[in-house]
N, C-alpha and C positions, 0 to 999 in steps of 0.2 A: 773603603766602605761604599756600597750602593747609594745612588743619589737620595733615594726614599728613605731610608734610616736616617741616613745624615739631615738630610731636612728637617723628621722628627723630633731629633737630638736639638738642633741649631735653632732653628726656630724658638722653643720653648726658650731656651736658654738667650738668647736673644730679647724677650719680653721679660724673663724676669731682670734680666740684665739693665733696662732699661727703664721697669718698673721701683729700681731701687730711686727711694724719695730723698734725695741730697740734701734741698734745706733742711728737711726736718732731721736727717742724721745729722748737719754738719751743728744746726741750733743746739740738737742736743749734746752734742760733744763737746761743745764749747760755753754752754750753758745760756745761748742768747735765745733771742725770744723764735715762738714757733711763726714760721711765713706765713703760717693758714689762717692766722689771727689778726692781720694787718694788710692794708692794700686791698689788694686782689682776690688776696683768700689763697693764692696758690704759690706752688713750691720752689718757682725757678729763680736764677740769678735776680731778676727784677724782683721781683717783691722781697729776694733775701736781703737786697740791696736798701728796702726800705725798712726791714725789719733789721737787720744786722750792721749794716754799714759794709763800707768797700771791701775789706779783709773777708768780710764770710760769702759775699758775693760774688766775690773772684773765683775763691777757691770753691763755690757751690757750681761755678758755671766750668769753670775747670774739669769738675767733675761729672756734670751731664755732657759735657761734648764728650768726653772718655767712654759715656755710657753707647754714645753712638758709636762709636770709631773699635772700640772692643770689640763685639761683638763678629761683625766686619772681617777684620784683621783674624779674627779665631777662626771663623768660617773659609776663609784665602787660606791659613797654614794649614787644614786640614784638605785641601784641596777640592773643595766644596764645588759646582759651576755656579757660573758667575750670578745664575738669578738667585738660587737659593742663599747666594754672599747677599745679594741686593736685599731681597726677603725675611733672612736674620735682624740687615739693619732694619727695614720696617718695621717689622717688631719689637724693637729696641724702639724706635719711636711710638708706637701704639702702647709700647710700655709708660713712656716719661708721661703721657696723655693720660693715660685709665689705670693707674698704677694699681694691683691687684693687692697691692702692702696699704692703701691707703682707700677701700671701700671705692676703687674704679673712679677715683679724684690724682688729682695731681698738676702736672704744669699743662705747654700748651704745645711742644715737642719742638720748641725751635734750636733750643741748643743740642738736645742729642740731633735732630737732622742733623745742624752745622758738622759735628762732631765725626757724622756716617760720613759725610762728603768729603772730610777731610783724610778720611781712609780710600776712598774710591779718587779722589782726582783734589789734593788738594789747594793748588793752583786756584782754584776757582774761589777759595773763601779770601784769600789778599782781595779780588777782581769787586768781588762783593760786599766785603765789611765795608771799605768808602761810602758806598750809598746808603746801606742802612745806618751809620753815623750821619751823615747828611739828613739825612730822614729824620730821624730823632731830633739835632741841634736844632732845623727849621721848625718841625710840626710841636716838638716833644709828647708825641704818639707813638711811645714801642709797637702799640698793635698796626700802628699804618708800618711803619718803619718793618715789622716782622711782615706781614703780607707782604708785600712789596718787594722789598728783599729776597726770600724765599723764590718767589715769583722769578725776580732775573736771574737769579741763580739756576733755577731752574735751564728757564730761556738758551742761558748760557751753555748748558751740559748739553743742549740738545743742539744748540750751532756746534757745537765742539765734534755732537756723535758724526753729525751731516760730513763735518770737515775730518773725520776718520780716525782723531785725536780719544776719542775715546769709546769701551764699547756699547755699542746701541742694548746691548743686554739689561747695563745700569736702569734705563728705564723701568725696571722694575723695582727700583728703587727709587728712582724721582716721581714718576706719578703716582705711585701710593702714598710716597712721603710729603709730597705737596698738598694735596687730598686733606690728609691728616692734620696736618699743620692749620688746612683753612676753619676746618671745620668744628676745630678747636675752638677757634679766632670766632666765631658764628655771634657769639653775642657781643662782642667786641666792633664787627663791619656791620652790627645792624645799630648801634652806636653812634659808630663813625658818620653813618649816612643820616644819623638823625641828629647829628650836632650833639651827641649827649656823653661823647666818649670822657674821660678823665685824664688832662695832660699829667706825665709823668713827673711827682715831685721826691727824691730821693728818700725827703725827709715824713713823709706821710707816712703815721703811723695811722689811723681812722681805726677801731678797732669792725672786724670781719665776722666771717663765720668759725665757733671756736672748733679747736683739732677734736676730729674724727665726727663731725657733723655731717660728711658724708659730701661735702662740695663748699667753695665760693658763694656769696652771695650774687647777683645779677650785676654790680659795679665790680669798674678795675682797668687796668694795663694787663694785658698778656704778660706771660713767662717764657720766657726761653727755655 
């Protein structure tokens, strides 16, 4: 296929792909409470974590890294180049972010990134999980711990591209995906800098904004 079709193709497929809202599939399937109503308001492993307990948080984060790494991997077997591979995964994360099934609400895109990166070089997510855990245990701030994170990860793919380890093309997938990620985070680092952010309590159920209101209230932790 021609680069330009296959783009057409991958791309969309790639956002709705990423657009799929895990918590609230996995709540529903399992009959536990909806993420959008507790915490945060949003849909990823962290707030399922507060809505659900560990079992549905696992397997919800499980699922949004798969939303990243899919995608990815379809775009490579079909012989894609390497930007429109990178570009799929973006979309896949502009998906977990603005999810088009959930009135352009959803998470905050950090577990599908994880998830793309683990399809393009994933060495890099062992080098990384240590500090965003360190992050979290000191601050208990996902959102500092997701910026941050993100952030060296980043760092890291680009010392890697310099050292020829990997190709300087990905960039089209770290800088849009980093981008994404922050800006998610936007009310979160205006938070953080004002002392007003909310440390991470597993068991916080607070009740939120209810499903299909169209977003989170202004309080919360980030979603992966």
């Amino acid at each position: 296929m021609d680069d330009l079709p296959l783009a057409l193709l991958l791309l969309p497929m790639g956002y709705l792909i990423g657009s799929l809202p895990m918590g609230v599939i996995v709540a529903r399937l399992t009959g536990g409470i909806d993420p959008r109503t507790v915490g945060s308001g949003r849909t990823g492993g962290t707030n399922m974590l507060r809505a659900g307990g560990w079992g549905r948080a696992i397997t919800v984060a499980a699922l949004d890294l798969s939303k990243g790494a899919l995608p990815i991997l379809i775009a490579g077997w079909l012989d894609a180049p390497v930007e429109v591979q990178a570009l799929t995964g973006v979309a896949a994360v502009l998906g977990s972010w603005k999810s088009i099934f959930l009135g352009f609400h959803g998470g905050r895109g950090v577990a599908t990134g994880v998830g793309g990166m683990l399809a393009i070089a994933p060495w890099i997510v062992p080098i990384v999980l240590p500090v965003f855990l360190i992050i979290i245990w000191v601050t208990r701030y996902v959102s500092l711990a997701s910026i941050l994170g993100t952030l060296i990860g980043a760092l890291i793919v680009v010392a890697f591209m310099v050292a020829g380890w990997i190709d300087p093309a990905w960039l089209w997938y770290v800088v849009p995906g980093e981008v994404i990620v922050w800006v998610a985070h936007k009310d979160n680092i205006q938070r953080l800098l004002a002392g007003e952010e909310r440390k991470f309590k597993a068991g916080d159920r607070q009740p939120t904004a209810p499903p299909g209101s169209g977003g989170p209230p202004n309080e919360g932790a980030p979603e992966p």
